[in-house]
C-alpha positions as CSV (number, residue, x, y, z in Angstrom):
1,X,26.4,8.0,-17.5
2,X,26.0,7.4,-13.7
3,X,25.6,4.3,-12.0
4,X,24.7,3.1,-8.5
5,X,27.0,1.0,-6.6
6,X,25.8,-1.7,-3.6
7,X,27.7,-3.4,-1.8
8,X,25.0,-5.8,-0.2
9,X,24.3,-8.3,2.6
10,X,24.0,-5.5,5.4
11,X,20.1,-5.7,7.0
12,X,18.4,-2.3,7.0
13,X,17.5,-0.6,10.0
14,X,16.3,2.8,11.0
15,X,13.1,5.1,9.8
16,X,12.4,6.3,5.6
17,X,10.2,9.1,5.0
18,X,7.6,8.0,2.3
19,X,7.7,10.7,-0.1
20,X,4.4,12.2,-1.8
21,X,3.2,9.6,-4.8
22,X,4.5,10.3,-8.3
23,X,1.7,9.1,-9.8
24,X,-0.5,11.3,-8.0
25,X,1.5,14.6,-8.3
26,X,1.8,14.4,-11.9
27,X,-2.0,14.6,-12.7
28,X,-2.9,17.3,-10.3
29,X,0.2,19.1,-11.8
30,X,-1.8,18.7,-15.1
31,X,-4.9,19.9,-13.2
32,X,-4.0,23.2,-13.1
33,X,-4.2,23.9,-16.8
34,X,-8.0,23.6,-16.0
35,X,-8.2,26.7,-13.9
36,X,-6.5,30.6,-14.2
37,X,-6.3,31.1,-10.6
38,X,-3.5,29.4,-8.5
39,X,-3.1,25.4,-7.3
40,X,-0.7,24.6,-4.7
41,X,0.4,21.3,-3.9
42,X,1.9,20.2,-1.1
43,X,4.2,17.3,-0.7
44,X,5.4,16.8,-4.1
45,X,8.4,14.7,-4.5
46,X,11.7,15.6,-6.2
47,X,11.9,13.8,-9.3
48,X,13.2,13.7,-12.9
49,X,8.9,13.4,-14.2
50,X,8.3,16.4,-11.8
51,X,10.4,18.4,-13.1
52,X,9.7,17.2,-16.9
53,X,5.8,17.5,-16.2
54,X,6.7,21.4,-15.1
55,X,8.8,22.3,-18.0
56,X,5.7,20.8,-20.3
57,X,3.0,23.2,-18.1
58,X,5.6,26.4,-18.2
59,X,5.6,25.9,-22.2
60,X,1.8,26.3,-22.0
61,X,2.3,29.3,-20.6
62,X,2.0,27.9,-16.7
63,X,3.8,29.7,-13.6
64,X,5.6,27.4,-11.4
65,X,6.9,28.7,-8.2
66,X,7.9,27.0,-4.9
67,X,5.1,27.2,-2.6
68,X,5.2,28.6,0.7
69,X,6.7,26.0,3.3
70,X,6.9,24.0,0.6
71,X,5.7,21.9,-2.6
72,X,4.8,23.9,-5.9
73,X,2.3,27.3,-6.7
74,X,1.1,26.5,-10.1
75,X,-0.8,29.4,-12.0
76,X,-1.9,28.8,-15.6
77,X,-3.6,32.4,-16.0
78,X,-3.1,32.3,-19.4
79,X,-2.4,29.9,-22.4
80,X,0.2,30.6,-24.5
81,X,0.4,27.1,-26.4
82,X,-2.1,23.9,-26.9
83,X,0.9,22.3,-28.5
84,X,2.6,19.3,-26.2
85,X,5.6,18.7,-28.7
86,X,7.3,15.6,-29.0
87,X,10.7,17.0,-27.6
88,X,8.6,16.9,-23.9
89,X,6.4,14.0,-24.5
90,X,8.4,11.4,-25.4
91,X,10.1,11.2,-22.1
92,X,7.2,10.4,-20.1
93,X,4.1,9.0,-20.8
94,X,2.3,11.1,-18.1
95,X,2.3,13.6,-20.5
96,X,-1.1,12.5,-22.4
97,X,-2.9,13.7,-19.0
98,X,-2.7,17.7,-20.5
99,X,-4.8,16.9,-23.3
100,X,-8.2,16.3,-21.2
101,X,-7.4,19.7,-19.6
102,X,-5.9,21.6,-22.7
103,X,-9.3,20.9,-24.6
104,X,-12.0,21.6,-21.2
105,X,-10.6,24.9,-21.3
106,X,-9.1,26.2,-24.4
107,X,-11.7,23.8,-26.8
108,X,-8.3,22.6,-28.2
109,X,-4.9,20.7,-28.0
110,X,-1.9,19.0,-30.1
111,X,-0.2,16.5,-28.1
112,X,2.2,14.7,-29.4
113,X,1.5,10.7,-28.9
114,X,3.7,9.8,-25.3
115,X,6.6,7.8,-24.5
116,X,8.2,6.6,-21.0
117,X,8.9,3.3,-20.1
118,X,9.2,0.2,-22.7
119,X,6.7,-2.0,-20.6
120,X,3.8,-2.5,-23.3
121,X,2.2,-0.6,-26.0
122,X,-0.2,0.6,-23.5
123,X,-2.3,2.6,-26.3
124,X,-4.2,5.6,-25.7
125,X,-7.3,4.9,-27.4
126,X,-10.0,4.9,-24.4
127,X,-8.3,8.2,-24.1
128,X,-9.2,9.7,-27.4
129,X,-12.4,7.4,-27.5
130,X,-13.5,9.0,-24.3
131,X,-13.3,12.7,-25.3
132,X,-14.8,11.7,-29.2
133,X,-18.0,10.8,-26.4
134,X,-17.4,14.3,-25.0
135,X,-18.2,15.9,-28.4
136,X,-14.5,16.4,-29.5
137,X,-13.0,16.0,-33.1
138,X,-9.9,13.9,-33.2
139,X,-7.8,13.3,-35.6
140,X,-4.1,11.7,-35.9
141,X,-1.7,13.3,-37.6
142,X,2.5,13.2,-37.9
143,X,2.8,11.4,-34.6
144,X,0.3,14.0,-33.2
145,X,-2.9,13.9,-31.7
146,X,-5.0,16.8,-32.9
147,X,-7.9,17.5,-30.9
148,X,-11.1,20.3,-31.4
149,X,-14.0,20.9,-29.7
150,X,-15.1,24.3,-31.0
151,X,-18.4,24.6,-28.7
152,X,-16.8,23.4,-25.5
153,X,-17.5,19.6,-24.3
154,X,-20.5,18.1,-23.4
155,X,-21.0,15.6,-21.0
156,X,-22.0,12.0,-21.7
157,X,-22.0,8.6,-20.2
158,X,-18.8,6.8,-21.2
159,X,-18.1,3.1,-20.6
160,X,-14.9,2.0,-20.0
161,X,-14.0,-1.5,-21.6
162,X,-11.3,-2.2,-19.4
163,X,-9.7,0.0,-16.3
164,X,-7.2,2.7,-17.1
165,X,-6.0,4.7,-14.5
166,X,-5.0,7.4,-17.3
167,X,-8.0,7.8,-19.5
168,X,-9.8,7.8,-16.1
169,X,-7.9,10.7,-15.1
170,X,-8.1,12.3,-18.8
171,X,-11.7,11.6,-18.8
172,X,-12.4,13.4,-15.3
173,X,-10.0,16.0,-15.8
174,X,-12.1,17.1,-18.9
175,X,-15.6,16.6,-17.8
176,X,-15.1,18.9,-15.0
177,X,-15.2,22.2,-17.3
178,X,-17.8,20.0,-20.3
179,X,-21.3,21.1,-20.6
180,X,-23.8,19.1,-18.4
181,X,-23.4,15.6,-16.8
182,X,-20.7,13.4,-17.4
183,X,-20.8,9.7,-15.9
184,X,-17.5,7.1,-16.0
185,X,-18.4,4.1,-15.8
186,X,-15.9,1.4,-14.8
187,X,-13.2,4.0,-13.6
188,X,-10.3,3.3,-12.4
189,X,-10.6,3.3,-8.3
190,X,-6.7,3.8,-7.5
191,X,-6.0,5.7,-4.5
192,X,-4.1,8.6,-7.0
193,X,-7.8,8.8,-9.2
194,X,-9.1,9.9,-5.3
195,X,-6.6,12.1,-5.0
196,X,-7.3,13.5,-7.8
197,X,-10.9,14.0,-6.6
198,X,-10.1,15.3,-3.9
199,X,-8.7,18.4,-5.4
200,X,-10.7,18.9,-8.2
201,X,-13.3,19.4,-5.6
202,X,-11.4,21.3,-3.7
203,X,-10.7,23.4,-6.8
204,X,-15.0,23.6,-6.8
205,X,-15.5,20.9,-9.1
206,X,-19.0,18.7,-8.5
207,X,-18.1,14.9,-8.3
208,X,-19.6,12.1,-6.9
209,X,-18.6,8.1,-6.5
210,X,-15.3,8.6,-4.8
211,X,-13.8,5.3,-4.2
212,X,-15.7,3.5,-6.5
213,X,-15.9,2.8,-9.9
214,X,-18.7,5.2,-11.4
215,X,-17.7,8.6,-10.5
216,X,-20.8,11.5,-11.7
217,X,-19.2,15.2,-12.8
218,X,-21.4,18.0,-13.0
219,X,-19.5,20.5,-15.5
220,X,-19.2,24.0,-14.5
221,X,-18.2,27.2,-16.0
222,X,-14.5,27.2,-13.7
223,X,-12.6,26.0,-11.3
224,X,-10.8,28.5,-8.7
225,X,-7.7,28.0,-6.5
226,X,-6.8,25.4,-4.3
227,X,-4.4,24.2,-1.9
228,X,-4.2,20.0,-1.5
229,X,-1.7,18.4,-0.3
230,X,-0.4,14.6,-2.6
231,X,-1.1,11.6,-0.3
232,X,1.6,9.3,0.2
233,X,3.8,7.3,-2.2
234,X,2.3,3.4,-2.0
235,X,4.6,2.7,-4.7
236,X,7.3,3.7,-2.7
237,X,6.1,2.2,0.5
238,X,6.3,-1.2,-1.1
239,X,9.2,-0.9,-2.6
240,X,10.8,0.1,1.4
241,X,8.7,-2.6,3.0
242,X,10.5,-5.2,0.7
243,X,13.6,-3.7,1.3
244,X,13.3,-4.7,5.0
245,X,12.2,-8.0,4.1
246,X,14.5,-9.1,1.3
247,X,17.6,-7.6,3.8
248,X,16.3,-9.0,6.6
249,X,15.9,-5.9,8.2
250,X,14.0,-3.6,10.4
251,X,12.4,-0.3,8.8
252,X,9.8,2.2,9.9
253,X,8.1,4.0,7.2
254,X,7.1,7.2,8.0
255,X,3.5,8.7,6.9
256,X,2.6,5.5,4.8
257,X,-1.1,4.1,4.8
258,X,-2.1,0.5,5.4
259,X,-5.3,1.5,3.9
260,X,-3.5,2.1,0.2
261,X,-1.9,-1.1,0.5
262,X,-4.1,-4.0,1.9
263,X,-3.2,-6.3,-1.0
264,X,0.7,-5.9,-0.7
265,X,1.1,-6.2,3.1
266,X,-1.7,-9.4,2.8
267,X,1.3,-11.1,0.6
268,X,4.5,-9.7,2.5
269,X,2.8,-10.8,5.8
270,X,2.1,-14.6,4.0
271,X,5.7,-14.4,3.0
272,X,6.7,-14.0,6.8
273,X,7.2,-10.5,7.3
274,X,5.5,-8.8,10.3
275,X,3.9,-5.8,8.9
276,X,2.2,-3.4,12.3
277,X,0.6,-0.1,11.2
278,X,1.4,2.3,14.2
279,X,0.8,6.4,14.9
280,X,2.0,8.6,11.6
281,X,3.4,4.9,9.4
282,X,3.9,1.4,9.3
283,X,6.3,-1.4,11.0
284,X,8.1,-3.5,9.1
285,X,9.9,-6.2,10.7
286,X,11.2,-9.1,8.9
287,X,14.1,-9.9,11.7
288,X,12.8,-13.6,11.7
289,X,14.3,-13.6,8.3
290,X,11.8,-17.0,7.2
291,X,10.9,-16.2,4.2
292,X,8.5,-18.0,2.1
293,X,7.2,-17.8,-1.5
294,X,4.1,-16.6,-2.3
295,X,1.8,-16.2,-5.5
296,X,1.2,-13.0,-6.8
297,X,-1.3,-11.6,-9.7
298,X,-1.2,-7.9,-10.6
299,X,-4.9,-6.5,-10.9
300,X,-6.2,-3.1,-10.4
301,X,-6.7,-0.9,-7.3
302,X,-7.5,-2.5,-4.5
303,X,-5.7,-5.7,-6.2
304,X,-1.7,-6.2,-6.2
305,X,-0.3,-3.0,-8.2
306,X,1.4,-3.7,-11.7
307,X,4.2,-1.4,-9.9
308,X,5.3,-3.4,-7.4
309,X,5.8,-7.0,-9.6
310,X,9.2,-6.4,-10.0
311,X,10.3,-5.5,-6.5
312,X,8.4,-8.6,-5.2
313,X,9.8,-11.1,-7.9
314,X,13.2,-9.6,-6.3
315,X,12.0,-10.7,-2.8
316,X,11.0,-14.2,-3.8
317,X,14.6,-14.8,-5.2
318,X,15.6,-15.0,-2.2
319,X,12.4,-16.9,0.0
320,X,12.1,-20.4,0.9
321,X,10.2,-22.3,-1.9
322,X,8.7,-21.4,-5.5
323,X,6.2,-18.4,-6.5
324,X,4.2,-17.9,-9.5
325,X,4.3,-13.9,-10.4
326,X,1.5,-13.4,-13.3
327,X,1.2,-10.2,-14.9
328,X,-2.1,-9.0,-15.9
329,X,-1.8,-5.2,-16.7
330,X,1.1,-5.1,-19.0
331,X,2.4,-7.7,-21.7
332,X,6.1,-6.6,-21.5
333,X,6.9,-6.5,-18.0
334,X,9.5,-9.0,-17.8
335,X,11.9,-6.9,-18.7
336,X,14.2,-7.3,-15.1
337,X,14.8,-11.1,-15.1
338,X,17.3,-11.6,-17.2
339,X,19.4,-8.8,-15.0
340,X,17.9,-10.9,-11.9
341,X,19.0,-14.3,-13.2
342,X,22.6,-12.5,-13.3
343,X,22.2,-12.1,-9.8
344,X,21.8,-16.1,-9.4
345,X,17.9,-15.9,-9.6
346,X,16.1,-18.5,-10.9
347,X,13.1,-17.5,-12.9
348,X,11.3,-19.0,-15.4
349,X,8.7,-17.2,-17.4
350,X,6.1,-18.4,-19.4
351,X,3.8,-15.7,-21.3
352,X,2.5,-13.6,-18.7
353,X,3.4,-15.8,-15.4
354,X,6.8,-16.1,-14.3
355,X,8.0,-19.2,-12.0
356,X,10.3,-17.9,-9.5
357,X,12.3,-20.8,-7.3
358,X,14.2,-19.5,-3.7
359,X,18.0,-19.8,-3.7
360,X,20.0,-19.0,-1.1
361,X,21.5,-16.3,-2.1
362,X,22.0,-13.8,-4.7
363,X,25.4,-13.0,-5.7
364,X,26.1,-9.4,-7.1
365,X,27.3,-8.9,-10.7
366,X,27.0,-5.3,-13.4
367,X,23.1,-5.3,-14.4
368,X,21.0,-3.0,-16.5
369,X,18.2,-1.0,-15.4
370,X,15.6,-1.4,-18.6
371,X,12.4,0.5,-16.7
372,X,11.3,2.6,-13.6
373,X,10.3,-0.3,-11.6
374,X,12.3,-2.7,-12.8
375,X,15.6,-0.5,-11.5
376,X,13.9,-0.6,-8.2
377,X,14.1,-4.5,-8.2
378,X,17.3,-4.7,-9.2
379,X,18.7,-2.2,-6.2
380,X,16.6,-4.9,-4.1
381,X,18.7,-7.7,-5.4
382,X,21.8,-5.5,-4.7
383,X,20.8,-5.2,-0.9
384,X,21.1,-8.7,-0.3
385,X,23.3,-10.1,-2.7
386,X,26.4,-11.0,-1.9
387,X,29.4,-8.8,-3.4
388,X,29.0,-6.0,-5.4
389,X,26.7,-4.8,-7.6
390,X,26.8,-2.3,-11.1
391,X,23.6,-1.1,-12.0
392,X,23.5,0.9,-14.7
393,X,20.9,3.5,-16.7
394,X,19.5,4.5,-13.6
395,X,18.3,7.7,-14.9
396,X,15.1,5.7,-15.1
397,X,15.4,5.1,-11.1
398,X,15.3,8.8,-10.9
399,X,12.1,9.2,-12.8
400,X,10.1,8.0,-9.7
401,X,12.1,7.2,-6.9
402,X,13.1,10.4,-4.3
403,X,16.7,10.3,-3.1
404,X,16.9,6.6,-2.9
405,X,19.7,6.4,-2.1
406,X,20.3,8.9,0.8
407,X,17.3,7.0,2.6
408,X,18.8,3.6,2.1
409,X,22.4,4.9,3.1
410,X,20.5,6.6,6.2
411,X,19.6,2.8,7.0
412,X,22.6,0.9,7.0
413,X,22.6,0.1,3.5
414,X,26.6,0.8,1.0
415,X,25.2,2.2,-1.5
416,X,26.8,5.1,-3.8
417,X,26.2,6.6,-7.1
418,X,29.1,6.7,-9.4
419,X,30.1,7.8,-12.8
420,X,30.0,4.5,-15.0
């Protein structure tokens, strides 16, 4: 099993180039089931999901080809399998977003319920709730989800209870091919759902409310080729920015957005970091190296992403002060302070809020990757710890993270991958 080896204290310094967003790609991947004639995506990152999201699409019969200059040509001109088995899903919980499209077009689908990450149950009943409103027949059976909807979809208005960025995607995905008018109300308003807009309409789908949360579909009879390009990673241009800060360092991020990321650069520029958007990316300049704790609460788009708690409870580790990081989108996303207390941090959580107090310094020691985002924090830690530092099960860093390491090592950073 591989490992990744830091050897940290060493400020970062030089340019990364923000990769497209993972959790974009993966749903316009999964668009493409909706339509026979081509969609190419441009800017697609190299990752372990993109590549398990392909294999799931070529077993429904899907043709995926590099694109010209780039990115992937995917062609679903014919079906050959509504099944998503188990063998497929369980490794990523992206999976779920074939269903929507499966059943527009082919009135049917057997997915197999997802896995991915152990960060909450995160259930998929708005999912299956939403396309019952659509006029489907669902019914669970042997760990599957068995879907019908012999006469096509029809549209309806559907209420979400709470924001999901996944049945939001479902839910559009399907109503674009359902019979009539289809309103979501309290949709998810995450700069991937626009995205995802964006090329359904370029694909000749009808939808209105972009950017907001009530987003109108006028279902028609197909959708035709396409060509879209993914926007940039935010994900990953947080994860960078605190890199620079938490290193003391200097980085410029290449082709990230200040508009997808208001709420994180409000906190890293409280913390002390100077954050300058400039032609094609974003300064970040955290020299100055006065750090200062902040508070933090996750909320939906355009509040402080879920995806990034863990890389900033890394950061405030290390800041002057204490900082209250409450989690409000997932109930087990704690998972990384035990492996940051290792370190020398000094957390305390309690329920969904965790107290984080500054120390000086973190020292490195062997840690344990136990999620996506949680790895991320732990290489953060590594940067600027003192020593050397193990982190292991990494494969989850690979799920959603694009040659990490070259781009860190390209900065100044010792960092390696190794067999552990």
């Amino acid at each position: 099993m591989q490992a990744i080896r830091i050897n940290g204290g060493r400020p970062l310094e030089g340019r990364v180039a923000i990769s497209g967003a993972k959790n974009a790609a993966l749903p316009l991947m999964a668009a493409a089931l909706l339509s026979d004639e081509p969609l190419e995506l441009h800017n697609v990152p190299d990752l372990a999901d993109i590549k398990t999201m392909a294999t799931l699409l070529s077993q429904h019969g899907a043709l995926i080809q590099q694109a010209s200059g780039g990115g992937l040509a995917l062609t679903a001109s014919t079906i050959t399998s509504t099944t998503a088995p188990y063998d497929l899903v369980r490794k990523m919980r992206a999976s779920i977003l074939v269903l929507g499209p499966l059943l527009a077009r082919c009135h049917k689908a057997r997915v197999s319920l997802p896995g991915g990450c152990a960060i909450g149950t995160r259930p998929v009943d708005l999912h299956l709730n939403g396309l019952t409103q659509l006029g489907a027949q669902i019914e669970l059976s042997s760990g599957y989800i068995e879907a019908q909807a012999p006469k096509g979809l029809i549209g309806n208005r559907i209420v979400f209870p709470f924001v999901s960025v996944g049945a939001t995607e479902n839910l559009l995905m399907a109503a674009t091919l359902a019979k009539g008018e289809t309103v979501l109300v309290n949709a998810a308003r995450e700069p991937e759902i626009n995205d995802l807009v964006i090329c359904l309409r370029a694909m000749g789908a009808t939808i209105d409310g972009l950017g907001t949360d009530t987003l109108t579909i006028q279902g028609v009879d197909n959708l035709h080729k396409a060509v879209h390009a993914v926007v940039p990673d935010r994900i990953e241009t947080g994860t960078y920015a605190m890199a620079a800060a938490i290193t003391k360092g200097h980085l410029f991020l290449e082709k990230a957005q200040t508009d997808l990321m208001e709420a994180v650069f409000d906190t890293m520029r409280k913390a002390g970091a100077t954050v300058t958007p400039i032609p094609d990316g974003i300064d970040i300049d955290c020299r100055q190296g006065l750090l200062k704790g902040v508070d933090v609460m996750t909320e939906p788009f355009p509040g402080f992403p879920t995806d990034l708690q863990a890389q900033t409870m890394a950061l405030m580790t290390v800041a002057n002060g204490a900082a209250m990081i409450t989690e409000t989108i997932f109930e087990n996303r704690f998972m990384h302070v035990p492996e940051l207390c290792r370190m020398g941090a000094d957390i305390t959580v309690h329920g969904a809020s965790a107290m984080v107090r500054g120390t000086k310094s973190l020292t490195g020691a062997p840690v344990m990757a136990s999620d996506l985002r949680a790895s991320a924090s732990l290489v953060l830690a590594g940067l600027a710890a003192t020593g050397e530092t193990t982190i292991t099960r990494i494969y989850h860093l690979d799920r959603g993270y694009d040659r990490m390491e070259e781009k860190l090592r390209a900065c100044g950073a010792s960092i390696e991958r190794i067999e552990g």
